[in-house]
C-alpha positions, -999 to +999 in steps of 0.1 A: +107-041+111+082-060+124+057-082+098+019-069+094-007-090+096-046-093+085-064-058+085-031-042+103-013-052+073-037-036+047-039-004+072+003-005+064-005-011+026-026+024+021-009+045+047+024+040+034+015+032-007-003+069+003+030+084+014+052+069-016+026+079-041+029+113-028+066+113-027+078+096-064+045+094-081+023+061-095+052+051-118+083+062-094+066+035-066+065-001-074+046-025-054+081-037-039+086-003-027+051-004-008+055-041+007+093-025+022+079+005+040+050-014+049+068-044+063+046-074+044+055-097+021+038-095-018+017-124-008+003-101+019-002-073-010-019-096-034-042-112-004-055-072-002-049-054-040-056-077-069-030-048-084-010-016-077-040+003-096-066-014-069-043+000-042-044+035-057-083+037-056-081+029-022-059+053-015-083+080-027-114+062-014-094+072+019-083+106+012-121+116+002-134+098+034-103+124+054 
């Protein structure tokens, strides 16, 4: 799986912590489970989210934006 980088990385973060979330749920997706499908390391989830909770609001910020 190739590595994400800069804004294509974040991109990866919400589109795929948006399918997870939908699939298992906030406490059935960890923030391992997101940096997998994405293909980024934790460093690259902590440059973006500050938490898993900051990575759920912009999850809906996009959905109400869609």
């Amino acid at each position: 799986m190739p590595k994400n980088t800069g804004e294509n990385a974040k991109d990866a973060l919400i589109r795929e912590g948006t399918d997870l979330l939908r699939h298992r749920g906030y406490v059935g997706t960890s923030v391992d489970d997101i940096c997998t499908a994405a293909g980024v390391t934790k460093g690259a989830f902590f440059h973006h989210f500050e938490s898993k909770e900051a990575l759920v609001n912009a999850v809906f910020q996009r959905e109400k934006v869609a």
